[in-house]
mmCIF file of the N, C-alpha and C atoms, coordinates in Angstrom:
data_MODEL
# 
_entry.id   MODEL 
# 
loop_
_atom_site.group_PDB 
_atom_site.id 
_atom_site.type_symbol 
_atom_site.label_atom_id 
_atom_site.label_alt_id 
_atom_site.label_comp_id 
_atom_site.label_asym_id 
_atom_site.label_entity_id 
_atom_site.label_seq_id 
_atom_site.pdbx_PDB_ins_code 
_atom_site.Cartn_x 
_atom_site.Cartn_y 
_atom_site.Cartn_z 
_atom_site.occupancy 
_atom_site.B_iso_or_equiv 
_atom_site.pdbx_formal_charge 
_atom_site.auth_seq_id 
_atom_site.auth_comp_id 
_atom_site.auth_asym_id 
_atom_site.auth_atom_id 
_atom_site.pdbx_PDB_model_num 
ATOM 1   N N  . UNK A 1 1  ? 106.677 -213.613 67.927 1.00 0.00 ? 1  UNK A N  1 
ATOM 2   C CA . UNK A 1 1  ? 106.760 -212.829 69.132 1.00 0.00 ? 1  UNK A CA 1 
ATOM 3   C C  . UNK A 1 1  ? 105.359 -212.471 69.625 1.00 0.00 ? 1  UNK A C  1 
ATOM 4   N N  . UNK A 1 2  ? 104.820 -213.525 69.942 1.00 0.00 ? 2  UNK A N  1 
ATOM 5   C CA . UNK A 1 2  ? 103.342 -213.197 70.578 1.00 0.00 ? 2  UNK A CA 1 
ATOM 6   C C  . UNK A 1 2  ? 103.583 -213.187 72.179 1.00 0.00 ? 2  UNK A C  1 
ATOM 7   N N  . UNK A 1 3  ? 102.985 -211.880 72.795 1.00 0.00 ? 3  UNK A N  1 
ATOM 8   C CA . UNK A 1 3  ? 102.874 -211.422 73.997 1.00 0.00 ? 3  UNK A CA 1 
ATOM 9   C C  . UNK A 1 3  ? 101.990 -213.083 74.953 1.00 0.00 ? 3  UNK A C  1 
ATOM 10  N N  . UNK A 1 4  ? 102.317 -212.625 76.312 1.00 0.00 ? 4  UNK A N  1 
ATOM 11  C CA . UNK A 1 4  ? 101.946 -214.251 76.842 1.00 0.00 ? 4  UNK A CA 1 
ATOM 12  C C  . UNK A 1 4  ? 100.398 -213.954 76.957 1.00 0.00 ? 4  UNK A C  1 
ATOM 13  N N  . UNK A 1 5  ? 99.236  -214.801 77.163 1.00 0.00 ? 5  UNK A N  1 
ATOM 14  C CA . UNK A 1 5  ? 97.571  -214.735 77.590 1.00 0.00 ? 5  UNK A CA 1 
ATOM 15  C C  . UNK A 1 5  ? 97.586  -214.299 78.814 1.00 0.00 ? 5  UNK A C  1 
ATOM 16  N N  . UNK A 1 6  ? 96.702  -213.271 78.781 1.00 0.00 ? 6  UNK A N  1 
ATOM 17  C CA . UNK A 1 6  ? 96.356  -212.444 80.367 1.00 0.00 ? 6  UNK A CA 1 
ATOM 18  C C  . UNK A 1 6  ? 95.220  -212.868 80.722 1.00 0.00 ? 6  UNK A C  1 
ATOM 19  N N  . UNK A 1 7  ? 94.799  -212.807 81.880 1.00 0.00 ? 7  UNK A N  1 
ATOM 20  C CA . UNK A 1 7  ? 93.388  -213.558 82.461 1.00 0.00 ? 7  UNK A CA 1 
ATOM 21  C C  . UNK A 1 7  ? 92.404  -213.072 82.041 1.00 0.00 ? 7  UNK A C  1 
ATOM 22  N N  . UNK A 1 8  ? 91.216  -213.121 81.853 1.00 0.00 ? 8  UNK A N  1 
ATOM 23  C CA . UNK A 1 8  ? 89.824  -211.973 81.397 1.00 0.00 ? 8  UNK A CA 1 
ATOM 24  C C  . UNK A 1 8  ? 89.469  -212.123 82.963 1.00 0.00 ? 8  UNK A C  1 
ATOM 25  N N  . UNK A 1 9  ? 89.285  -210.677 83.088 1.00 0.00 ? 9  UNK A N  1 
ATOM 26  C CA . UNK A 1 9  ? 88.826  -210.240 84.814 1.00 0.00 ? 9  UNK A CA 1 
ATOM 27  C C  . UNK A 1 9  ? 87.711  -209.954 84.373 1.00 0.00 ? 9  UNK A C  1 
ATOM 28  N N  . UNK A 1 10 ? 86.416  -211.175 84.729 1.00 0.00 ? 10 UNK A N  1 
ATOM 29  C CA . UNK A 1 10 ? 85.265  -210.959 84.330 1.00 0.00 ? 10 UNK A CA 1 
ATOM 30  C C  . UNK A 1 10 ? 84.296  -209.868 84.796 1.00 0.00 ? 10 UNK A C  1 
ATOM 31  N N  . UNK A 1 11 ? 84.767  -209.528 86.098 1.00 0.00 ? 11 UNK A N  1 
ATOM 32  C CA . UNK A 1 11 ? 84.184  -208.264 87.179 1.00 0.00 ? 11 UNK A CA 1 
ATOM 33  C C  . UNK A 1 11 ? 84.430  -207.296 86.198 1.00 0.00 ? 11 UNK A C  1 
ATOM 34  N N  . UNK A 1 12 ? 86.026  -206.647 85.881 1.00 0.00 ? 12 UNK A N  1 
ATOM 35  C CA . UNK A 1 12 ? 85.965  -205.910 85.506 1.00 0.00 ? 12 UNK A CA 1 
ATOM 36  C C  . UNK A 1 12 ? 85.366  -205.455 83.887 1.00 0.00 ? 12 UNK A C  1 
ATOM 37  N N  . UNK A 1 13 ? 84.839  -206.333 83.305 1.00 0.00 ? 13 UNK A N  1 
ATOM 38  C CA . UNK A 1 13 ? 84.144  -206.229 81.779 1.00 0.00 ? 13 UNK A CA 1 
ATOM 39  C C  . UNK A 1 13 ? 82.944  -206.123 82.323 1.00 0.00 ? 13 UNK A C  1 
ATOM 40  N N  . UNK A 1 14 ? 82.425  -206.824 83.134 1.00 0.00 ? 14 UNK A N  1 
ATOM 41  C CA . UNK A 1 14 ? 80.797  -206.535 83.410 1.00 0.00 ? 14 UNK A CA 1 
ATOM 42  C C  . UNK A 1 14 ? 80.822  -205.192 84.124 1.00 0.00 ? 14 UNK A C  1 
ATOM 43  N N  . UNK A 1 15 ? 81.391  -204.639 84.886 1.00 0.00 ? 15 UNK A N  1 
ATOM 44  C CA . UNK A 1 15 ? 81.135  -203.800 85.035 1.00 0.00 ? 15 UNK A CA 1 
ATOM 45  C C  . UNK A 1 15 ? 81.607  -202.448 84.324 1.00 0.00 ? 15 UNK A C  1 
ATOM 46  N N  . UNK A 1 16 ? 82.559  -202.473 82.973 1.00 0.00 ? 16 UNK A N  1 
ATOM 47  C CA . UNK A 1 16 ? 83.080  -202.364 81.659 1.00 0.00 ? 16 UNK A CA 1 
ATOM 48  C C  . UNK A 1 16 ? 81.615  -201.686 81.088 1.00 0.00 ? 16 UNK A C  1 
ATOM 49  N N  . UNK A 1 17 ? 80.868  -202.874 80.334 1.00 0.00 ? 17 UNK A N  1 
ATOM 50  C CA . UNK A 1 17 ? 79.924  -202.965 80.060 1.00 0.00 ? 17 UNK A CA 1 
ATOM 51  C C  . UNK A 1 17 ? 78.303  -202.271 80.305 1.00 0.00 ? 17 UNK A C  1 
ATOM 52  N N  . UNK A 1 18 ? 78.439  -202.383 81.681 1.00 0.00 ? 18 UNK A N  1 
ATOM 53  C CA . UNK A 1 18 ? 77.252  -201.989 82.334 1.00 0.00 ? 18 UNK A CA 1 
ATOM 54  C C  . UNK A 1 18 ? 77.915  -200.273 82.417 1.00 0.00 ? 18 UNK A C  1 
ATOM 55  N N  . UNK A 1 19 ? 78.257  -200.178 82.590 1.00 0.00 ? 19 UNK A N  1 
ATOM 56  C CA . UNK A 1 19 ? 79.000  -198.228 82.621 1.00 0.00 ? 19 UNK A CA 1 
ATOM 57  C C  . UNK A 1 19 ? 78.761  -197.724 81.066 1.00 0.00 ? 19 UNK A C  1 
ATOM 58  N N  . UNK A 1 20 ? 78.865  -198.802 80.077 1.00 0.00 ? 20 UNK A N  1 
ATOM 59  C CA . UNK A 1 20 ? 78.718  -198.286 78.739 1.00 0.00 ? 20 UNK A CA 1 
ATOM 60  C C  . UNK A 1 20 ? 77.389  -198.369 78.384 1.00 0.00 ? 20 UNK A C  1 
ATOM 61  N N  . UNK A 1 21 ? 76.141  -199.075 78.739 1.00 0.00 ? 21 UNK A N  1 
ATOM 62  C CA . UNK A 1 21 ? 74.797  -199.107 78.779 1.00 0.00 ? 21 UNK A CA 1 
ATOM 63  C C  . UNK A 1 21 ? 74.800  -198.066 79.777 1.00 0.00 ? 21 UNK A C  1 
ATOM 64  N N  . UNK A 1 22 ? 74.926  -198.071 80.180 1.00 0.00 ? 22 UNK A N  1 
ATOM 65  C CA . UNK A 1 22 ? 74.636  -196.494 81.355 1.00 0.00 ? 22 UNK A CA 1 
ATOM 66  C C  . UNK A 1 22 ? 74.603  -195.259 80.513 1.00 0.00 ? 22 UNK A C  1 
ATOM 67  N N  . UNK A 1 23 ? 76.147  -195.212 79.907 1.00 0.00 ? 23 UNK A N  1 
ATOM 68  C CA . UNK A 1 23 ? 76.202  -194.095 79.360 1.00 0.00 ? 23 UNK A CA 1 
ATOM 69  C C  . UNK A 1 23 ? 75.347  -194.145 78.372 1.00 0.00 ? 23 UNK A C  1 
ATOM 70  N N  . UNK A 1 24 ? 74.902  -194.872 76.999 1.00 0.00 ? 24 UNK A N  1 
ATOM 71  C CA . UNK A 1 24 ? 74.094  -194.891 75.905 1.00 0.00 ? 24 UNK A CA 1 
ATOM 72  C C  . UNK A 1 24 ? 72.851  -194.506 76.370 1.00 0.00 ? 24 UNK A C  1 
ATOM 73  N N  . UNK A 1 25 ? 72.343  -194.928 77.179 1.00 0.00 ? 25 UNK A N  1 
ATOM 74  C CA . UNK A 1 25 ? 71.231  -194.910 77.558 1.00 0.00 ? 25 UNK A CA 1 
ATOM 75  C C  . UNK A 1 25 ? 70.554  -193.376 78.249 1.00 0.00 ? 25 UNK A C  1 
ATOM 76  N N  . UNK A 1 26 ? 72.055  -192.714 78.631 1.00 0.00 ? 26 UNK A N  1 
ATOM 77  C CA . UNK A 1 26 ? 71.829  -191.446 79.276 1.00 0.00 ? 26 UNK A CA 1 
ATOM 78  C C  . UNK A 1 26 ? 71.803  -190.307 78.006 1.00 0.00 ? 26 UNK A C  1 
ATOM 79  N N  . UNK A 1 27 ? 72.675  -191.089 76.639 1.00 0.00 ? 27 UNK A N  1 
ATOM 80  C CA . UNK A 1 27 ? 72.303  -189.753 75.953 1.00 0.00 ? 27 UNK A CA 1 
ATOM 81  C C  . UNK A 1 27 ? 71.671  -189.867 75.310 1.00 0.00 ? 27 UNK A C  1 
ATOM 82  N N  . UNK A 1 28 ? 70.180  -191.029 75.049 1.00 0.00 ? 28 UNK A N  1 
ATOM 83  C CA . UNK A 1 28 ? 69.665  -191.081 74.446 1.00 0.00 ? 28 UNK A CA 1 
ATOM 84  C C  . UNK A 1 28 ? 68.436  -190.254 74.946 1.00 0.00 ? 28 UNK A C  1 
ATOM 85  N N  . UNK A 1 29 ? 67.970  -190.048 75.904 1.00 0.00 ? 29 UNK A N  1 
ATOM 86  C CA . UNK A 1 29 ? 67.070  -189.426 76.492 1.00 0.00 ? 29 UNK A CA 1 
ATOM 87  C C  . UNK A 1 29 ? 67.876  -187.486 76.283 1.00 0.00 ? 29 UNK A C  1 
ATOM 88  N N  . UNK A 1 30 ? 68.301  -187.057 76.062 1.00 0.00 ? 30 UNK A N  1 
ATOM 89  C CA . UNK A 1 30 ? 68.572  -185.910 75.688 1.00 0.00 ? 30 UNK A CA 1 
ATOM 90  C C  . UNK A 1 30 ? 67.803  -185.255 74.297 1.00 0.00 ? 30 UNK A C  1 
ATOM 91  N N  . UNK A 1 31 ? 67.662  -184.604 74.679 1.00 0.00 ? 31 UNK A N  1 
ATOM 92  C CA . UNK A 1 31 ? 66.585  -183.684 73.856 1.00 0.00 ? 31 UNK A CA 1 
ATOM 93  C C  . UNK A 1 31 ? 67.179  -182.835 72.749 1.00 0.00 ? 31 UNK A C  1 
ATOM 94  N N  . UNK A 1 32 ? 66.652  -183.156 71.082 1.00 0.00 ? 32 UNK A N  1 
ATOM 95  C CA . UNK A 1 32 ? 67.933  -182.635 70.011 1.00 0.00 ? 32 UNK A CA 1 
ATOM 96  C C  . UNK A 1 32 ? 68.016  -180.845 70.187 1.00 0.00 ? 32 UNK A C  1 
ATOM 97  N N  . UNK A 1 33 ? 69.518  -180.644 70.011 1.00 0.00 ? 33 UNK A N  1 
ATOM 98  C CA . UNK A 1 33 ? 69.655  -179.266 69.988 1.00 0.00 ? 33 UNK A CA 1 
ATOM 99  C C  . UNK A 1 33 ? 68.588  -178.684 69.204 1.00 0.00 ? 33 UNK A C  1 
ATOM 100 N N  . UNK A 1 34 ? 67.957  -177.798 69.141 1.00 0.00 ? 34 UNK A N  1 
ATOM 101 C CA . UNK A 1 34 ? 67.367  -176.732 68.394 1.00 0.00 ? 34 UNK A CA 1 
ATOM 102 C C  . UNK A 1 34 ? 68.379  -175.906 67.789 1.00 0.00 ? 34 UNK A C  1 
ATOM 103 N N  . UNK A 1 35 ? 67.991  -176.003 66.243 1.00 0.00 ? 35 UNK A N  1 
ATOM 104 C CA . UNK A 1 35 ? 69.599  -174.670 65.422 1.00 0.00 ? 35 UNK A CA 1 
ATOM 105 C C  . UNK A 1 35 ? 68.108  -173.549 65.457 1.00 0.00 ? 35 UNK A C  1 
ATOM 106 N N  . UNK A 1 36 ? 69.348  -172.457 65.774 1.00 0.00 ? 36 UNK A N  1 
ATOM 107 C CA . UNK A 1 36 ? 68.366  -171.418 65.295 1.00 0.00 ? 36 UNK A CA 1 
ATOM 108 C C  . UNK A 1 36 ? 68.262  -171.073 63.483 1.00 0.00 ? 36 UNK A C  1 
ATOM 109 N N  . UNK A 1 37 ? 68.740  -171.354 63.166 1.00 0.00 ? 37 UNK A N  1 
ATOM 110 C CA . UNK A 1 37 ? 68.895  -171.367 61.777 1.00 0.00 ? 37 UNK A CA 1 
ATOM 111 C C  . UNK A 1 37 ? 67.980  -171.752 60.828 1.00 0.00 ? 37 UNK A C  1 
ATOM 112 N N  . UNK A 1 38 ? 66.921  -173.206 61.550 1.00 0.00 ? 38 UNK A N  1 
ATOM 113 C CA . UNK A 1 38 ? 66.106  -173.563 60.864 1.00 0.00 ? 38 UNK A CA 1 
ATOM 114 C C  . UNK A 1 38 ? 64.840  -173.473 61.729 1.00 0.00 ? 38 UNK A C  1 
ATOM 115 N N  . UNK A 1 39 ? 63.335  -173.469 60.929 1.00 0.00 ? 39 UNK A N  1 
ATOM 116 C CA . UNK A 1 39 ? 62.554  -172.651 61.440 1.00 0.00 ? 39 UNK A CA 1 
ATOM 117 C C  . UNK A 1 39 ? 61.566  -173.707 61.845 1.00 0.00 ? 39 UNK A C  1 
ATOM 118 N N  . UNK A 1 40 ? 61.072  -173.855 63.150 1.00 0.00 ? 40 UNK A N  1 
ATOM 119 C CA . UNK A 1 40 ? 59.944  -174.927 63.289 1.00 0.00 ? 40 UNK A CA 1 
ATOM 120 C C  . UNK A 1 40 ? 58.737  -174.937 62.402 1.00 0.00 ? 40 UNK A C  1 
ATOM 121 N N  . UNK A 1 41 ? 58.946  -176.209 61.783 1.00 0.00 ? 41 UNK A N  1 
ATOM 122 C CA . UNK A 1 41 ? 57.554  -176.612 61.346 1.00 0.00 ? 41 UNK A CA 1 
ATOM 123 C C  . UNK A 1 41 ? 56.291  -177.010 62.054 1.00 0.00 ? 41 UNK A C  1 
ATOM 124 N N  . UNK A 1 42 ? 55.461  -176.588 60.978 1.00 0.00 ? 42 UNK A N  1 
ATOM 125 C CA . UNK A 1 42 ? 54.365  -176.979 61.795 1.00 0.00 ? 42 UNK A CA 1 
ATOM 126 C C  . UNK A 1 42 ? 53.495  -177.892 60.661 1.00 0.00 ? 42 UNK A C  1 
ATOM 127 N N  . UNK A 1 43 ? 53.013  -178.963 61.253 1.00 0.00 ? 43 UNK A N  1 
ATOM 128 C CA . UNK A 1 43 ? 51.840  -179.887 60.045 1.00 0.00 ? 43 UNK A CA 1 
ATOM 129 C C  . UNK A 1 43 ? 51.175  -179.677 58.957 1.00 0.00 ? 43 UNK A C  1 
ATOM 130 N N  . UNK A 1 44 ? 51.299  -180.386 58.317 1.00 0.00 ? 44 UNK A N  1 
ATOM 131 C CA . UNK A 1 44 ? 50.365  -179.475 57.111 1.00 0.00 ? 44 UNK A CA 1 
ATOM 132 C C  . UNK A 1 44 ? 49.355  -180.447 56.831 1.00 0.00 ? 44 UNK A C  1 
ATOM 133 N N  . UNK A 1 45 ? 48.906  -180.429 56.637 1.00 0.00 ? 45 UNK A N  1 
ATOM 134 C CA . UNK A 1 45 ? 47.209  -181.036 56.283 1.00 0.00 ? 45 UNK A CA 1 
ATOM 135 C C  . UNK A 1 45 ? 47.670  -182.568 55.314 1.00 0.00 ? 45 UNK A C  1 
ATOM 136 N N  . UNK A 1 46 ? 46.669  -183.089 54.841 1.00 0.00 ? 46 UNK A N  1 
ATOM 137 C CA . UNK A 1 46 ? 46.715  -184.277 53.890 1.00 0.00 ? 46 UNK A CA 1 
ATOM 138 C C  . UNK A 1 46 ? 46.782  -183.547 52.720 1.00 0.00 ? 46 UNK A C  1 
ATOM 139 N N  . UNK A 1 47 ? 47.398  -184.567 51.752 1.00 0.00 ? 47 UNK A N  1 
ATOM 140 C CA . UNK A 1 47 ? 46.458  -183.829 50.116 1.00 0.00 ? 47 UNK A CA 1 
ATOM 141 C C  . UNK A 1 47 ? 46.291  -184.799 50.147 1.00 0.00 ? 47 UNK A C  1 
ATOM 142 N N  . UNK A 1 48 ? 44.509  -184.760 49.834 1.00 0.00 ? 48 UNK A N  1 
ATOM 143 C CA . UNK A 1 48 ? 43.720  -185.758 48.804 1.00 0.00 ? 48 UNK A CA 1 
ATOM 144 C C  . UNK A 1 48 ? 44.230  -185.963 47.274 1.00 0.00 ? 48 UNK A C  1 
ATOM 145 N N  . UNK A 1 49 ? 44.611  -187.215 47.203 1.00 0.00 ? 49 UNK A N  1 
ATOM 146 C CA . UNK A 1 49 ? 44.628  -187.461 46.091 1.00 0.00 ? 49 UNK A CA 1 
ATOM 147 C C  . UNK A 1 49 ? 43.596  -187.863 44.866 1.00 0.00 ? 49 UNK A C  1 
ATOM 148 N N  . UNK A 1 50 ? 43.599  -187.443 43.861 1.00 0.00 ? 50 UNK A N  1 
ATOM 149 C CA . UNK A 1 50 ? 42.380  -187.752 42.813 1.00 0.00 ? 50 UNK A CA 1 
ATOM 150 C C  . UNK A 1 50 ? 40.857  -187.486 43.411 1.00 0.00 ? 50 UNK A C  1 
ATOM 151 N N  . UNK A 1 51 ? 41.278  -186.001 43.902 1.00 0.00 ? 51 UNK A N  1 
ATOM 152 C CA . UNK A 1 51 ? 40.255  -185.586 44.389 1.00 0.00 ? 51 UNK A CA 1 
ATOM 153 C C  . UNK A 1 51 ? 39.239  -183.874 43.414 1.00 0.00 ? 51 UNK A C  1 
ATOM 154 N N  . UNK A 1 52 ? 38.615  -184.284 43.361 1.00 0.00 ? 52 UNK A N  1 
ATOM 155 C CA . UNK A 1 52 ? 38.017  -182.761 42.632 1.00 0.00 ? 52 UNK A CA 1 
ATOM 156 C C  . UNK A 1 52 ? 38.506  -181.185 43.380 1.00 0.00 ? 52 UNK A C  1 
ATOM 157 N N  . UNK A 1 53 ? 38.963  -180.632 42.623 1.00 0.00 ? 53 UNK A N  1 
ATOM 158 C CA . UNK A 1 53 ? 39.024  -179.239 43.550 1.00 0.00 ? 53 UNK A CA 1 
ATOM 159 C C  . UNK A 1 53 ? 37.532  -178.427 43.492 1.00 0.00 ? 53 UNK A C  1 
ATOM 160 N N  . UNK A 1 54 ? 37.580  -177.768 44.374 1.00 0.00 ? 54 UNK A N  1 
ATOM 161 C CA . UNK A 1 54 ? 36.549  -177.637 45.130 1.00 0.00 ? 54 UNK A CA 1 
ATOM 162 C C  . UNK A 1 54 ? 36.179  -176.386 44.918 1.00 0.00 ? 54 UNK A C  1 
ATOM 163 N N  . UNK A 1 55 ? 36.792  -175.682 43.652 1.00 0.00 ? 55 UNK A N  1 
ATOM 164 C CA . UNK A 1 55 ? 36.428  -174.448 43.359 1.00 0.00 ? 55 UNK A CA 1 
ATOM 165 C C  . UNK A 1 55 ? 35.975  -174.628 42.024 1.00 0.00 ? 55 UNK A C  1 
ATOM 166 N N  . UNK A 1 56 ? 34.714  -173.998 41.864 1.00 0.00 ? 56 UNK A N  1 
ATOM 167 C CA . UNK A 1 56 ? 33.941  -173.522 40.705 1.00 0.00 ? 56 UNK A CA 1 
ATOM 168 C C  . UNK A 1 56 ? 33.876  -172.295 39.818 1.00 0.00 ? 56 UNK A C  1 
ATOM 169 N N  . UNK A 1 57 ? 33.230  -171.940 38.783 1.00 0.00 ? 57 UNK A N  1 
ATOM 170 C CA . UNK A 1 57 ? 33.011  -170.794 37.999 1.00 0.00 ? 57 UNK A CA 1 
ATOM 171 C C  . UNK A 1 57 ? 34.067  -170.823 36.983 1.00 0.00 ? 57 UNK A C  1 
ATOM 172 N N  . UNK A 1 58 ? 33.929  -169.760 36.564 1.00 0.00 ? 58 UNK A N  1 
ATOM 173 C CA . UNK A 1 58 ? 34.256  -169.772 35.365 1.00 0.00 ? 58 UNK A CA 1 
ATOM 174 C C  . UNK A 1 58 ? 36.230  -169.962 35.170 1.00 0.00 ? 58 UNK A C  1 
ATOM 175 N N  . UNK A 1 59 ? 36.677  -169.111 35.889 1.00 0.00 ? 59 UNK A N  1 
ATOM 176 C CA . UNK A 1 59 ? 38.266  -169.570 36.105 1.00 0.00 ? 59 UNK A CA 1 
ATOM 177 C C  . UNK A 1 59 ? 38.645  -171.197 36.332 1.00 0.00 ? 59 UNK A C  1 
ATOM 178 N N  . UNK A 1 60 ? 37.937  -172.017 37.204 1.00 0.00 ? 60 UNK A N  1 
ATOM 179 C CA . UNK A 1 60 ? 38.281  -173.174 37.142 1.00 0.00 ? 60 UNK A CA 1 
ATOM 180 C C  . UNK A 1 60 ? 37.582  -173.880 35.879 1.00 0.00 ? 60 UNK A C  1 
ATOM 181 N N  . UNK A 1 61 ? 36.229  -173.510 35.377 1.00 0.00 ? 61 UNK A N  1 
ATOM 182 C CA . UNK A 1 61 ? 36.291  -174.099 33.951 1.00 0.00 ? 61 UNK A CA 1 
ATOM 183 C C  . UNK A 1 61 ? 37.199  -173.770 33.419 1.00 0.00 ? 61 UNK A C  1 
ATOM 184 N N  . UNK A 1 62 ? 37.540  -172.603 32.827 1.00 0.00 ? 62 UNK A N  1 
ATOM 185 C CA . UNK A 1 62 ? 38.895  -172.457 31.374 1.00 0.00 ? 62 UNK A CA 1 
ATOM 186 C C  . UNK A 1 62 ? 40.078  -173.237 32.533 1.00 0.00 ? 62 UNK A C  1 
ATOM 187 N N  . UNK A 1 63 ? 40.310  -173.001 33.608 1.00 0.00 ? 63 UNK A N  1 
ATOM 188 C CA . UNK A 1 63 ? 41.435  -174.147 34.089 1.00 0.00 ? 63 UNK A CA 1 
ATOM 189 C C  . UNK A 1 63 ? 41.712  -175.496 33.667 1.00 0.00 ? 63 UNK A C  1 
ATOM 190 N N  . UNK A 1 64 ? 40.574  -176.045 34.115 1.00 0.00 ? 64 UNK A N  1 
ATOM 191 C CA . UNK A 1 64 ? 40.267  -177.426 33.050 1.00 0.00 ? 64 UNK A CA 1 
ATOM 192 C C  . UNK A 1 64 ? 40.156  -177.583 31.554 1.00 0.00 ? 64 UNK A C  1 
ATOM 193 N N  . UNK A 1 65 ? 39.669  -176.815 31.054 1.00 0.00 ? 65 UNK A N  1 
ATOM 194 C CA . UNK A 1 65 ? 39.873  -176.672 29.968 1.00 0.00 ? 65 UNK A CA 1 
ATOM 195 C C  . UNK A 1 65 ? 41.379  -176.441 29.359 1.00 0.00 ? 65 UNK A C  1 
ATOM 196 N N  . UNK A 1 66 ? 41.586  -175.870 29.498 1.00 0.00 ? 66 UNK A N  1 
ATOM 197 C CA . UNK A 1 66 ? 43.465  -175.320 29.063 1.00 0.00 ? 66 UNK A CA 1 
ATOM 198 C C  . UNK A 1 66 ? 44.223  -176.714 29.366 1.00 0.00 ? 66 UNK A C  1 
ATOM 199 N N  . UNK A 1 67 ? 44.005  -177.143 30.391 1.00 0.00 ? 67 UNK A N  1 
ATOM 200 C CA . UNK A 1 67 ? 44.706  -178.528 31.007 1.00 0.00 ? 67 UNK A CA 1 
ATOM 201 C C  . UNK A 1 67 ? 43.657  -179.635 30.087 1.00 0.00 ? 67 UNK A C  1 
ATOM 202 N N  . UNK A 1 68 ? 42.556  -180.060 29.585 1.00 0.00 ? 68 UNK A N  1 
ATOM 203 C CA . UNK A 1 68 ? 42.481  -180.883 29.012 1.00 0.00 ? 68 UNK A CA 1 
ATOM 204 C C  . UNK A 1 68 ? 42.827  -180.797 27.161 1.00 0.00 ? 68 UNK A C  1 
ATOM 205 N N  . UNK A 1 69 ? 43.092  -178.903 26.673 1.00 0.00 ? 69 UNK A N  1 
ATOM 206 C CA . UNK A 1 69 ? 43.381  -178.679 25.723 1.00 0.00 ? 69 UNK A CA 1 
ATOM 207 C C  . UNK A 1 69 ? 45.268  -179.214 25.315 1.00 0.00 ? 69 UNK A C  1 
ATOM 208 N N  . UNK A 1 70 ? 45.455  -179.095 26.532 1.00 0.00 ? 70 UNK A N  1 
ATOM 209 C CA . UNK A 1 70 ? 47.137  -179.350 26.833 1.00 0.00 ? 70 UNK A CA 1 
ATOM 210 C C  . UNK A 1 70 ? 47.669  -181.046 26.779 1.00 0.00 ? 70 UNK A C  1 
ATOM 211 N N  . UNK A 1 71 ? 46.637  -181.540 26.779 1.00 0.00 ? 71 UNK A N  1 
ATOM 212 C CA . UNK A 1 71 ? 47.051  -183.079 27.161 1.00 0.00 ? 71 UNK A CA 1 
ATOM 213 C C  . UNK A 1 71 ? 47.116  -183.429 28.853 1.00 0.00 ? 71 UNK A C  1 
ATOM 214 N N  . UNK A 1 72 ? 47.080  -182.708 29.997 1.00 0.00 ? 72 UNK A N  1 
ATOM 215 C CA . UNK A 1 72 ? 47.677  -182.570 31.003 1.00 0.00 ? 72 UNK A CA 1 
ATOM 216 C C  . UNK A 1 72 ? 46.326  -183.328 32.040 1.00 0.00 ? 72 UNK A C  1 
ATOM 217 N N  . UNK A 1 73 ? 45.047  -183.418 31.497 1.00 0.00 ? 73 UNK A N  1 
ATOM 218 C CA . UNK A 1 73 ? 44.080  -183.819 32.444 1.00 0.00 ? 73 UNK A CA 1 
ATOM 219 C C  . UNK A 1 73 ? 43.358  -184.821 31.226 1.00 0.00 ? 73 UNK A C  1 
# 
C-alpha cells in the first residue's frame, strides 16, 4: 500500500530552503544571553612556564629549600 509519487515543486523547496538560511543566519548574529548568575571574566595574564620566581630573601630560600628537601623541585 504505497501512496502514488507527487511532483517535487521545485519553486516551492527553493524557496523552502532559502527562508531556512534566512532564518539560521538571523540567529546567528544574536548576541548570547548574559545569566546574571555568573560573573564576567576578565583576562588573566600568561604563566610563564619554567620560569624563576622573582622573589628573593630569605622566605623564598627556605621555600626552595623545603621543596628540594621534599623531593618536589
Amino acid at each position: 500500500m504505497e501512496s502514488p509519487p507527487q511532483e517535487l515543486d521545485e519553486e516551492k523547496l527553493d524557496a523552502a530552503i532559502a527562508d531556512m538560511l534566512r532564518e539560521d543566519a538571523g540567529q546567528q548574529n544574536v548576541a548570547p544571553m548574559k545569566r546574571p548568575e555568573f560573573p564576567d571574566l576578565v583576562p588573566q595574564e600568561e604563566v610563564r612556564t619554567g620560569s624563576k620566581p622573582k622573589v628573593s630573601g630569605f622566605s623564598a630560600n627556605l621555600r626552595q629549600k623545603w621543596a628540594e628537601l621534599s623531593g618536589a623541585a
